[in-house]
C-alpha positions in Angstrom: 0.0 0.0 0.0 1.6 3.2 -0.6 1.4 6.2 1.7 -1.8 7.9 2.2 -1.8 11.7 3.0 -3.8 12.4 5.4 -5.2 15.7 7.9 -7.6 16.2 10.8 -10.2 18.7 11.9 -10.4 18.9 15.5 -7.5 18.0 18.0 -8.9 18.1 21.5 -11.0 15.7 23.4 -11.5 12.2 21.5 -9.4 14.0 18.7 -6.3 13.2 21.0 -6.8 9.3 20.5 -7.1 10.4 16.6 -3.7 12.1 16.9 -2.3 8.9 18.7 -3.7 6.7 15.9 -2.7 9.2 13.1 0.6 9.2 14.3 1.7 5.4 15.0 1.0 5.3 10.8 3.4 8.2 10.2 6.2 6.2 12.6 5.2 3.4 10.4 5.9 5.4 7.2 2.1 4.2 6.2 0.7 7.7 6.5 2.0 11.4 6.0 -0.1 14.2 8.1 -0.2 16.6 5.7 -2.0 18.9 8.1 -4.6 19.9 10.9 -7.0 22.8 11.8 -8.2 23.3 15.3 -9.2 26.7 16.5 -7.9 26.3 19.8 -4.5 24.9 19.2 -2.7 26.7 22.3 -5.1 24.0 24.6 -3.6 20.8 23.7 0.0 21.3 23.2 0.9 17.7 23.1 -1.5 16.7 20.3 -0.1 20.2 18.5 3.8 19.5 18.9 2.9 15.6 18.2 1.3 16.8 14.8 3.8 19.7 13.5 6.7 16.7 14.5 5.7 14.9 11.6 5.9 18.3 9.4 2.1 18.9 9.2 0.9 22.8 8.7 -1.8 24.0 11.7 -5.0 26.1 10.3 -7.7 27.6 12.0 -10.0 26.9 8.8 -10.2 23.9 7.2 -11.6 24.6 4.3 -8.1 26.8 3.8 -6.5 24.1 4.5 -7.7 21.6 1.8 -7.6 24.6 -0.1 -3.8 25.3 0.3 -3.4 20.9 0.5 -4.9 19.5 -2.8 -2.9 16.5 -2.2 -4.9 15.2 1.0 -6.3 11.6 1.0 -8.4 11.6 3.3 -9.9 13.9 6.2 -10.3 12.8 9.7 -13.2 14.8 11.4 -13.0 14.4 15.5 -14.9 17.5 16.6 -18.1 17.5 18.4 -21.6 15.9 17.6 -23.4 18.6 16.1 -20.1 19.6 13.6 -20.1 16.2 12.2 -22.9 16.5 9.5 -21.7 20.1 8.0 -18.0 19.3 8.0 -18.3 16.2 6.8 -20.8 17.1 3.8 -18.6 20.0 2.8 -15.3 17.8 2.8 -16.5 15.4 0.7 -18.1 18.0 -2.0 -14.5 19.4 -2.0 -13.4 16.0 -3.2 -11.6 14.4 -0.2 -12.7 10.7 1.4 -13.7 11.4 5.7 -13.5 9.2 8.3 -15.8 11.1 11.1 -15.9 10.2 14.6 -19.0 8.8 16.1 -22.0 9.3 16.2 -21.7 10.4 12.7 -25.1 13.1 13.2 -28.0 13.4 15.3 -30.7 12.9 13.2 -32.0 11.2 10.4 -32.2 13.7 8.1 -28.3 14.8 8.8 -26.8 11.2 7.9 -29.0 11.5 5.1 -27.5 14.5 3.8 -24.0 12.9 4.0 -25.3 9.7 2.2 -26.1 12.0 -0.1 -22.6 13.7 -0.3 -20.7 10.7 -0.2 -22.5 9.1 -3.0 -22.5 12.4 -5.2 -19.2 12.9 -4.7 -18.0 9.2 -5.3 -15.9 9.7 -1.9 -15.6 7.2 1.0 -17.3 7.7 4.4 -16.4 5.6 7.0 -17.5 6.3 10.1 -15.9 5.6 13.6 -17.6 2.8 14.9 -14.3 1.4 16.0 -15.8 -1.9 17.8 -17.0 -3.2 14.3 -13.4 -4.3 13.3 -12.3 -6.3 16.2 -11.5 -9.8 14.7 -14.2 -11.5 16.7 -17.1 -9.2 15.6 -16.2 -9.8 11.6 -16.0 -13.2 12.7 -19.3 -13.2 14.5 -21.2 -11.7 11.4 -19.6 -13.9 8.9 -21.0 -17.0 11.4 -24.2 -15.7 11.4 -24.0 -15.2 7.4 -23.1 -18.9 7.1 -26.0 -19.9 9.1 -23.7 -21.2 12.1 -26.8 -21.0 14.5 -29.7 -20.8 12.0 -31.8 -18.1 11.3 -31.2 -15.1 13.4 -34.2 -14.6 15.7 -33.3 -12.0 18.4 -30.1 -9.5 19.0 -30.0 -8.1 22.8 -27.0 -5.7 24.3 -26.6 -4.8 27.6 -24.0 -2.2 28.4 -23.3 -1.1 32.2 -20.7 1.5 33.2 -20.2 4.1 35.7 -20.3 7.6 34.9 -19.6 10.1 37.5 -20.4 14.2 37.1 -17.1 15.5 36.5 -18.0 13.3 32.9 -21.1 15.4 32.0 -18.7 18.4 33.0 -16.4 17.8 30.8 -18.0 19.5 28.0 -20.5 22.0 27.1 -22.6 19.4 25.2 -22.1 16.3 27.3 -25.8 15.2 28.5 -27.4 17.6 26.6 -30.1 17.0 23.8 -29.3 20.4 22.5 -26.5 22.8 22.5 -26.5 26.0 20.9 -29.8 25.6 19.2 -28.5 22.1 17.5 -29.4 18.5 18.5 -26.5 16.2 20.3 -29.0 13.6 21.6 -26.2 12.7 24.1 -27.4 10.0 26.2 -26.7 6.1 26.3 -27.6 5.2 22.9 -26.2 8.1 20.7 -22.6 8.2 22.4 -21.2 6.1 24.9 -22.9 3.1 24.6 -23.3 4.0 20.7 -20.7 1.1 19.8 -23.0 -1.5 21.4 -26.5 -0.5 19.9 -24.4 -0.7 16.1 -23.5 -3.3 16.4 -26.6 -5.4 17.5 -28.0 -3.7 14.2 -25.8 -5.3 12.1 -25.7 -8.4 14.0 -29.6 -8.4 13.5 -28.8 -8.3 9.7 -25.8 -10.5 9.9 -23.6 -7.5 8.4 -26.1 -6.8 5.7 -27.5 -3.2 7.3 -30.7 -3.4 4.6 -32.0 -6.6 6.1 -32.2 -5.3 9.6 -33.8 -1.6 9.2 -35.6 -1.0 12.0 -39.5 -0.6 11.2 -40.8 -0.1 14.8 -38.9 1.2 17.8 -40.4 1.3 21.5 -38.4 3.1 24.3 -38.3 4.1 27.5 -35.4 6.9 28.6 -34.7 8.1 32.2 -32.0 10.2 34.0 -30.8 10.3 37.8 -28.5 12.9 37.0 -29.3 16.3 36.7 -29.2 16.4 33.0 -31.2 16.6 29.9 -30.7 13.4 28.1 -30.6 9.8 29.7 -28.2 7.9 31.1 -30.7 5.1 31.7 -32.5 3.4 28.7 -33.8 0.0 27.0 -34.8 0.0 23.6 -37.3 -2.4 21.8 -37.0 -2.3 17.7 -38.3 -4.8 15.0 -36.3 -5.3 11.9 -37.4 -5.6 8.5 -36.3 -9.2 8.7 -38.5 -9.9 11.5 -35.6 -9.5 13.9 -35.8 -8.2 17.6 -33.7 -6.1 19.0 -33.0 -5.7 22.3 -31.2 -2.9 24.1 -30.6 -1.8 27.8 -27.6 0.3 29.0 -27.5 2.8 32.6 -24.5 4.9 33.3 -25.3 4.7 36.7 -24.1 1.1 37.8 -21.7 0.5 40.2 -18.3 -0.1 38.5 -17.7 -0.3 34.2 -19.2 -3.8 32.9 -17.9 -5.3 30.0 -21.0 -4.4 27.1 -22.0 -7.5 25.5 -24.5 -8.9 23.0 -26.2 -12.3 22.6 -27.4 -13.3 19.4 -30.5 -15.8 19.4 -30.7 -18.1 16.4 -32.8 -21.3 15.1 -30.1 -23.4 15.5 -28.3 -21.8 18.6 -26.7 -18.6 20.4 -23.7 -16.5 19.8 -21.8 -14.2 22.5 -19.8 -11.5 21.5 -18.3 -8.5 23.8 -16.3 -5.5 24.1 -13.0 -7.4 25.1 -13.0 -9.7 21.4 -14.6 -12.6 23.1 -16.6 -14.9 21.0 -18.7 -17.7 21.8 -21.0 -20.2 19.7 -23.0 -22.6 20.6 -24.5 -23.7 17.4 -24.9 -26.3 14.5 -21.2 -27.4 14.6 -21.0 -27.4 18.6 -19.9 -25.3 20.9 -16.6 -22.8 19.8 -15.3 -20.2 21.9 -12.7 -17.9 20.7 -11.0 -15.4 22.2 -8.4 -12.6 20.4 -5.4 -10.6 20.9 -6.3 -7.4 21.6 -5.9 -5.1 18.3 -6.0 -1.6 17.9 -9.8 -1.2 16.7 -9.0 2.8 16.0 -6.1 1.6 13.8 -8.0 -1.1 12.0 -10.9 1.6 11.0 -7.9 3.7 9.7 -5.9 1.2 7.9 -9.5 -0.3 6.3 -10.1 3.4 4.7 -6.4 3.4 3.3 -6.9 0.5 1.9 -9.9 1.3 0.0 -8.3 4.4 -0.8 -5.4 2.5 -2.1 -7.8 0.4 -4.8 -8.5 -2.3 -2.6 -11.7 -4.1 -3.0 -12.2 -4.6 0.7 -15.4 -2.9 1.4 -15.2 -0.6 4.8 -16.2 -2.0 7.9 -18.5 1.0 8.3 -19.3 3.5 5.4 -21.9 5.8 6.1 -24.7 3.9 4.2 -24.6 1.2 7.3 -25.3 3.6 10.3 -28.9 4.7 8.9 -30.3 1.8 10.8 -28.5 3.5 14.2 -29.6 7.1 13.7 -33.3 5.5 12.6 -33.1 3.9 15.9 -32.1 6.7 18.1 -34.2 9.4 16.6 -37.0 6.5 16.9 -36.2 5.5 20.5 -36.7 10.1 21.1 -40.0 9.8 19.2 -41.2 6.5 21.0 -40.2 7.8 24.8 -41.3 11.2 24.1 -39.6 12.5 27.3 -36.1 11.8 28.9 -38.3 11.5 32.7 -36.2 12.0 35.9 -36.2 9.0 38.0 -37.2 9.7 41.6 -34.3 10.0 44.5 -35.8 7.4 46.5 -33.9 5.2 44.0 -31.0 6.3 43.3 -28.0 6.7 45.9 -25.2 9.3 46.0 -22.0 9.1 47.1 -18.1 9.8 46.8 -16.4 9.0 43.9 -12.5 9.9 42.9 -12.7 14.2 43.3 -16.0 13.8 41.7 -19.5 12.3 43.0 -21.4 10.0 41.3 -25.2 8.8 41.3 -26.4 5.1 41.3 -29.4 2.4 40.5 -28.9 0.4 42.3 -32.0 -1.7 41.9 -31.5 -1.7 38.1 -28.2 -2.7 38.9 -29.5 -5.9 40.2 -32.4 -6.7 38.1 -31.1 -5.3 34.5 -29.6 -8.4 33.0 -33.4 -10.6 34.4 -35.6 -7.6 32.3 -32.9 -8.3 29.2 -33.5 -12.4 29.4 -37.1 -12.0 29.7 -37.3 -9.2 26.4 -38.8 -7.0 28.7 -39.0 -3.0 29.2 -38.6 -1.7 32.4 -42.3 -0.9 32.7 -43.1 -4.7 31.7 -40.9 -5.8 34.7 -41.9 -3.4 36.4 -39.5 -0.9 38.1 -41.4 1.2 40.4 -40.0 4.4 38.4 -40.6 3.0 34.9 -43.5 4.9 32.8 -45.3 3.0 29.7 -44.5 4.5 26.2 -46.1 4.3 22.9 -44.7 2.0 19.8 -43.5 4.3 17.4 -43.2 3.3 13.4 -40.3 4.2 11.7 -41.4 2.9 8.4 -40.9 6.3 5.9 -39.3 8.3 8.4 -37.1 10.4 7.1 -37.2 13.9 9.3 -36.4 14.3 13.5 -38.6 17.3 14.3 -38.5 17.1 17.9 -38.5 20.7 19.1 -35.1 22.9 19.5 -34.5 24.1 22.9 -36.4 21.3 24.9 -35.3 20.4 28.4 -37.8 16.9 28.6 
């Protein structure tokens, strides 16, 4: 492969780990940063004397910059939520392949738009969903291709972590469902748990995204911090192909679980999770794999140079596939309505690092029963869980939830 040119927009934050990534290739001779554009260069240094090492040219505008650098590859866009859609739609009319950080928008009709682009422009997308190129998830959807436990029947991820409040004060946006008069939709589903609801999509579809488009999506969102989004949610959504998804995640357990999916088939189960563990039990017996950990931010890199570079290796996720994750976020909004607060009887407080953080402790202990039995948390029933309405997603194309709202 020869050496791709590359720059990034955005440097601080997750941009950092983008930097790292971006600059392992250069040791490697496998990339040349050609250059970056942050507006607030003099705030992270490191990342800033890391990136002019390796000769590339700082701008404050980055349309000047692939302006004044023709020559660029690709762009890298790390910046926050609500930047993804414009930058990434105007770098790709301008002729240059993008790799932009998760989640690629906010709504449906934003990752529309940069369909749109990509496929106008005939320039790649791939989008940031690191956790899709881990050997043992390409190894779990070409199993469930082959058939290696029937017929897919059911998907269902549970994700647990701890998140304390210095987190949600980390940034302007973080928590939020707007910020500045633009949709973030920062909660469970749309960010930090974003990896794990993906990926039960295309596990639903057995890597094909068009099989598993969610039709229906019923939700139910809560918070116990003092936020606007949720940080507690489960998720209900059929798929065209008559697959159920199932999705629960709270970032207001006690410690960080590992996230992990099951797969339901015909002929068997599969068990996938966040540390490249694998685990059939199917038509051929009972196989359990489990990998060396790789670099999954490299691997999303590499697989975009490659297809840069002519090779007919298709991306582990171009744009195209992660309409079935905004359809299902912007659904899961419409279905629950409201983010509802979850009343301090419930939750404790306490301690945590130079920061406090706030628990559930009774969803703690009774999440991963609701996920076995398919069932949301009014079904269980949690004291503090509200019904909510089945919402169709079948010709939905537009998120019109109103600007400003604090739910």
């Amino acid at each position: 492969m020869r050496t791709i040119r590359a720059a990034i927009i955005g440097i601080g934050g997750f941009g950092a780990q983008h930097v790292g990534i971006m600059s392992e290739l250069a040791k490697n001779g496998m990339l040349d940063i050609v250059a970056f554009a942050e507006l607030n260069a003099e705030a992270y240094e490191k990342q800033f004397q890391q990136l002019v090492s390796f000769g590339a040219v700082h701008y404050t505008d980055y349309e000047w910059m692939l302006a004044e650098h023709p020559e660029i590859d690709f762009v890298a866009i790390a910046t926050p939520i609500a930047a993804h859609k414009p930058m990434c739609v105007r770098v790709l009319q301008l002729g240059f392949h993008v790799l932009v950080e998760k989640p690629p928008a906010a709504t449906v009709q934003d990752v529309d738009a940069m369909i749109a682009a990509s496929q106008e422009s005939g320039r790649l997308c791939q989008v940031n969903f690191q956790h899709t190129s881990g050997r043992a998830f390409r190894n779990l959807l070409e199993q469930l291709a082959a058939g290696a436990i029937g017929q897919v029947t059911d998907v269902t991820g549970v994700g647990r972590w701890k998140r304390n409040r210095s987190y949600y004060d980390r940034t302007r946006w973080a928590g939020k469902l707007t910020c500045d008069g633009q949709y973030v939709l920062d909660g469970t589903f749309n960010n930090p748990l974003a990896h794990l609801l993906n990926n039960c999509l295309l596990a639903a579809g057995s890597g094909d995204a068009v099989k598993a488009l969610p039709e229906e999506v019923q939700a139910e969102l809560y918070h116990v911090n003092d936020i606007e989004s949720d940080d507690v949610s489960c998720i209900r959504i059929g798929a065209a192909n008559g697959v159920n998804i199932y999705f629960y995640a709270m970032l207001c357990h006690h410690e960080n679980e590992t996230p992990s999916i099951r797969v339901r088939g015909t002929e068997g189960e599969a068990y996938w999770d966040y540390t490249n563990k694998l685990t059939i039990r199917g038509r051929n017996g009972e196989q359990s794999l489990e990998y060396e950990a790789d670099s999954l931010m490299q691997n999303m890199y590499l697989n975009l140079m490659r297809a840069i570079d002519g090779s007919a290796e298709p991306l582990y996720c171009p744009i195209e596939a992660c309409r079935n994750f905004i359809l299902a976020s912007n659904g899961a909004h419409e279905s629950a309505d409201r983010v509802l607060a979850i009343p301090q009887q419930y939750v404790v407080e306490r301690e945590d690092n130079d920061s406090t953080v706030r628990l559930l402790p009774g969803l703690s202990e009774r999440i991963m029963d609701a996920a076995d039995k398919g069932q949301l948390y009014s079904e269980y029933p949690f004291p503090w869980a509200k019904p909510t309405r089945l919402f169709s997603t079948k010709g939905y194309s537009r998120f019109e939830l109103p600007i400003g709202m604090a739910r």
